[in-house]
Every structure is written in C-alpha cells, then in structure tokens.
N, C-alpha and C positions, 0 to 999 in steps of 0.2 A: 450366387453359388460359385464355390471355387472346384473347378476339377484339373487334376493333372495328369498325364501318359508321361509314364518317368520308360524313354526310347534307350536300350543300350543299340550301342551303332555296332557294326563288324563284325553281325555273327557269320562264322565260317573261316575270319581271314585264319583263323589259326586253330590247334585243338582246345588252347584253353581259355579261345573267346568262346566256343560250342559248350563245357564244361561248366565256365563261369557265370554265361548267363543264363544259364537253366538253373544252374543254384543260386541267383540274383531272382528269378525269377519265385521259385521253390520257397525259399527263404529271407526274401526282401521285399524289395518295393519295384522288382521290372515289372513293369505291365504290356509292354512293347517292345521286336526287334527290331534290326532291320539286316535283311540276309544277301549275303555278297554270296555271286555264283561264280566270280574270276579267280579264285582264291584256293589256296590247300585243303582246307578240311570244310567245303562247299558243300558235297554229299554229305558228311557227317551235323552240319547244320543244318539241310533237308531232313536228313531222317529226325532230326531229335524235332524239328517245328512238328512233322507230321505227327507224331506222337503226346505233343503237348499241344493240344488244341488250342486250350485257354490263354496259349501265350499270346498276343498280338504279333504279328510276321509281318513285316512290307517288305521292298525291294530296296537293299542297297545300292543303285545303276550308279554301275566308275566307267571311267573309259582312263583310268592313272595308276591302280594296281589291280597286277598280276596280267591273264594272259586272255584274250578277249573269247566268249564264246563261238562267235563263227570264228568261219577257214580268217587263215590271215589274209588269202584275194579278195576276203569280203569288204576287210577293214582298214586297208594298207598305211590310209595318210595316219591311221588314231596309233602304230607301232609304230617301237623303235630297231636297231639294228638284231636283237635279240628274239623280236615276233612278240614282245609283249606292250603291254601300254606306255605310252610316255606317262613318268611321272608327274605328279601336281607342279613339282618346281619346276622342270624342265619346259610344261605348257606355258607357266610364269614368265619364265624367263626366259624365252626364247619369243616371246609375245605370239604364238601361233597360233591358229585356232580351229579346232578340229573340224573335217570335212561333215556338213552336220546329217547329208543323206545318209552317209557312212555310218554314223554314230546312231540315225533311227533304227538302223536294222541292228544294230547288237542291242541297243538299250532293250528294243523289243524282244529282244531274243532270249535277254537275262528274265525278262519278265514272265515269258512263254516256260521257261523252267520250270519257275513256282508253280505255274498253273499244270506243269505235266506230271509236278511231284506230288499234287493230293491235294496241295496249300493253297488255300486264297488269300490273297494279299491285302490288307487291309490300308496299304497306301505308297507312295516312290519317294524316294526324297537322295540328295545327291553325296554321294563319298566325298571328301574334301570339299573347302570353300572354294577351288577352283571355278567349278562348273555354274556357282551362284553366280560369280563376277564374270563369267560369258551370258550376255544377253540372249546369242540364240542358243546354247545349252537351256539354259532356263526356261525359255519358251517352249523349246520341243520337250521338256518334263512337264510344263504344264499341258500340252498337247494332250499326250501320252496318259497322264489322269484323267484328263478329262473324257478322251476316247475311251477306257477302261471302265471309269467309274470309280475312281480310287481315288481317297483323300492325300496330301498330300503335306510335306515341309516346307513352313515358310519362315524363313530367318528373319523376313521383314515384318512383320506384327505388330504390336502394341509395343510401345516400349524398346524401339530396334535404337533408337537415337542415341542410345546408352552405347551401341557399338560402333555408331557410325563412323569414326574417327581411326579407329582399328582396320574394320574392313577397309577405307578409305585408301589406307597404307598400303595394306596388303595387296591392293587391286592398284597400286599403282598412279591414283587417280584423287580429284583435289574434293575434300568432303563434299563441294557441291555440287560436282559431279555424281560423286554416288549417292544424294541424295534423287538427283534427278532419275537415276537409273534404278531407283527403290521404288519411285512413283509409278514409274513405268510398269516396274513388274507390279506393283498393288492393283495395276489397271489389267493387265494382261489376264491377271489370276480372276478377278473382280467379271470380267467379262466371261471365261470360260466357266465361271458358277463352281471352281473346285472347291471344295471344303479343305479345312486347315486351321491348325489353332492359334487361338488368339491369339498367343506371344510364344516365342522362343528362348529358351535359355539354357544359358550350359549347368548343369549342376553342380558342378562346383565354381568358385571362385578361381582365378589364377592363383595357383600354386598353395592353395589350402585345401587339400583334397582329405577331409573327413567328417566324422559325422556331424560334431557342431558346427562346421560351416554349412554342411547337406541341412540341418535344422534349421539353421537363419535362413537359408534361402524358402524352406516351404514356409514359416511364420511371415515372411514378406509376399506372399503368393498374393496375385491379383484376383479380382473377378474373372469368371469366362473361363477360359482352359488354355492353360499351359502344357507345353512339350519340355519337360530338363532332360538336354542331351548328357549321354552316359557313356562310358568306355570302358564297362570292366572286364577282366579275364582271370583266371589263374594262372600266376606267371609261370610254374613251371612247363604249360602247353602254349608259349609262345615267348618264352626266352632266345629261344632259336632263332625262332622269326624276327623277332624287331629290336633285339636287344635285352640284357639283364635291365637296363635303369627304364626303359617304355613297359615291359612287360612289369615292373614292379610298382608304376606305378598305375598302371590296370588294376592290380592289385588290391591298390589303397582304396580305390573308386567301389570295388567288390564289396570290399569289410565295410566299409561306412552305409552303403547300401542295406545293406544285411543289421543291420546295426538294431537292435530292439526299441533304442530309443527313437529312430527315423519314424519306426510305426508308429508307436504312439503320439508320437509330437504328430503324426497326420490326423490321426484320429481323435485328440485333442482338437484340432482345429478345424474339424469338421469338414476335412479334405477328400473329395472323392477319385480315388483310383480309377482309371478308366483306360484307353486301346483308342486306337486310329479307328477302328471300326464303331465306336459310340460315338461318333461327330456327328 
C-alpha cells in the first residue's frame, strides 16, 4: 500500500503562505501543515488551522526565523543583536550551537501555543536543515514528541542515501560522518517509539518545479508512506517578505499542486492521501 502526506512547510511566515495553503489545501493535494508561531501572520495561520479542521497542523519549532516566543531573558544565547533568532546561515557559519536548555523552553512554548489555540498538533518537525545537522537539536525534538505524543519528521528514512552527499556538504562534514550521525538519529528515534514516515522527500526536483515533474515523483512512489515536503504561497502575500523571485517561486509549487492532473495521476495510481495523524 502506498500512502502519502503531501506537508506544505511555513504556514504563518507570511500572509500568502496562510492564503496559499488553504487553497492548496481546498483545491489540491495539501493534506498536511506545519505552523510557525515566530513569524508575521502567526495568528492569521492559527485562526484559519482552527477553522479548517480537516487540514493536518504540526509544529513548525525554529529557533533561525523571526523573534522567539518567550521574553528575550529567557532565550539570550538563541538571539542576535536585534532580539530575534540567529539565522540558519549564521548558526552555520559561525559553528555555534544553541544553548539547548534555552531552546527546550521556547520549542515548548511554540508548542504550548497550538494547544492554547483549539489545535492539536498532529506532529513537530524542524524549520531549515540546520537543526537536523545539530545532534542535540534533534534529540531534544525527538524528546519533545515523544513526551507529547506526536509523530514526527524524519529526513533519514528509506531511501535518505539519495541525499546523503548533499546534506554531507552542507553540514560541513565527510559523507561518513553523516552517515554515522544518520545511524545514530535511526537509533535515537528507534528507541523513543516516535512514529514518522517512511521516507522523506522534497516534491519537487531541483529546479523543475511543476506538474509533470510533481507526476513523476508520485508514479515513482514507494511502498509504506511518504512525506513530499512543499512550499507553496501566493506570491502577492509574501513578495514583501522574502523577495519577488522566492515568493514566485512558492507560486509555481501552488499551481502544480492544484493542478487536476496531480489528482488524477494519484488516484490512477491507487495513492492514498493521508495526515501526520493517520501514522
């Protein structure tokens, strides 16, 4: 049996991730979000989860954009000189590693949000690849679900070797190191009993962002249950935010979503749609 949760990431950071994926939702193939509370149009993507039940909601936890939910005395060493998060590159690059008692109480506290707004979460999973390539970020997420009771994101799955080389780079680190540090987390997860699906994968290809690419990827869909991570918006509700050329090509990810043919080719293939909350 093949099932897939097709996740768009970043609802909230902006008005027209809130927009987009309700009509990704509405009219495509979201079955899953995952909702940031550090971000500008945060409320705005509370209200619209509470009102759409059916949508699947988890927890976006960043501690790299926008401005953290406790006081800044809670969280000093995770800001920069402005009171908000360092960003993903700057954790990069500067090799620092966030103080991680600091980081339990906001992650907790992003979490404690959802649950004050109506919403139950049906799983956590982490804003940029940053927080993956910190061993104890990872850990205190797996924690954190597990404490909860929430399924959760795991980039390492079935079929992760197809990235290992990539991530490798980007973590700064020689493939067999991050292979070893892949084991670790399979064990980590493996012990705490969290649920999580099978494989991970982006929905689109690098830089083929439409619908017959979104088709080859479901016709190649494996057994068991896949996550395709998604990033749509309407660019006009976050041009502002992140730029004309990222905000348009949120866009593209939207249309190809939406796309009539996406359906069908699922339901040709006997593909079942499903949520964090049906693990």
């Amino acid at each position: 049996m093949r099932r897939l949760i097709v996740n768009a990431d970043d609802f909230g950071l902006c008005p027209g991730t809130v927009s987009g994926i309700l009509h990704g939702y509405r009219h495509g193939i979201i079955t899953s979000t995952s909702m940031m509370l550090t971000v500008p149009a945060a409320m705005a993507a509370a209200e619209a989860a509470y009102y759409n039940r059916g949508l699947d909601v988890g927890v976006h936890l960043t501690f790299t954009e926008g401005y953290p939910v406790m006081a800044a005395e809670w969280v000093p060493t995770l800001l920069n000189e402005r009171g908000g998060f360092l960003t993903a590159r700057e954790w990069l690059a500067t090799g620092r590693q966030p103080n991680i008692n600091e980081l339990a109480v906001e992650l907790k506290a992003q979490i404690a949000l959802v649950w004050q707004g109506g919403i139950r979460p049906s799983h956590l999973d982490l804003h940029t690849a940053a927080g993956y390539l910190m061993p104890d970020v990872f850990e205190l997420t797996v924690s954190l679900a597990a404490e909860m009771g929430l399924a959760m994101r795991f980039p390492f799955g079935d079929g992760w070797e197809g990235m290992a080389e990539g991530v490798a780079h980007t973590a700064g680190v020689s493939p067999a190191q991050m292979l070893a540090t892949v084991m670790h987390y399979r064990q980590v997860v493996a012990a705490a009993e969290v649920t999580h699906p099978d494989r991970f994968l982006e929905a689109f290809p690098a830089e083929h962002t439409s619908a017959e690419a979104l088709i080859e990827r479901i016709r190649n869909l494996g057994e068991g249950t896949t996550e395709f991570l998604t990033h749509p918006a309407f660019a006009a509700g976050c041009s502002e935010y992140m730029g004309a050329a990222r905000a348009e090509q949120r866009a593209a990810e939207l249309a190809a979503l939406c796309d009539p043919r996406v359906r069908q080719t699922i339901d040709e293939e006997g593909i079942e749609l499903v949520g964090f909350h049906q693990l």
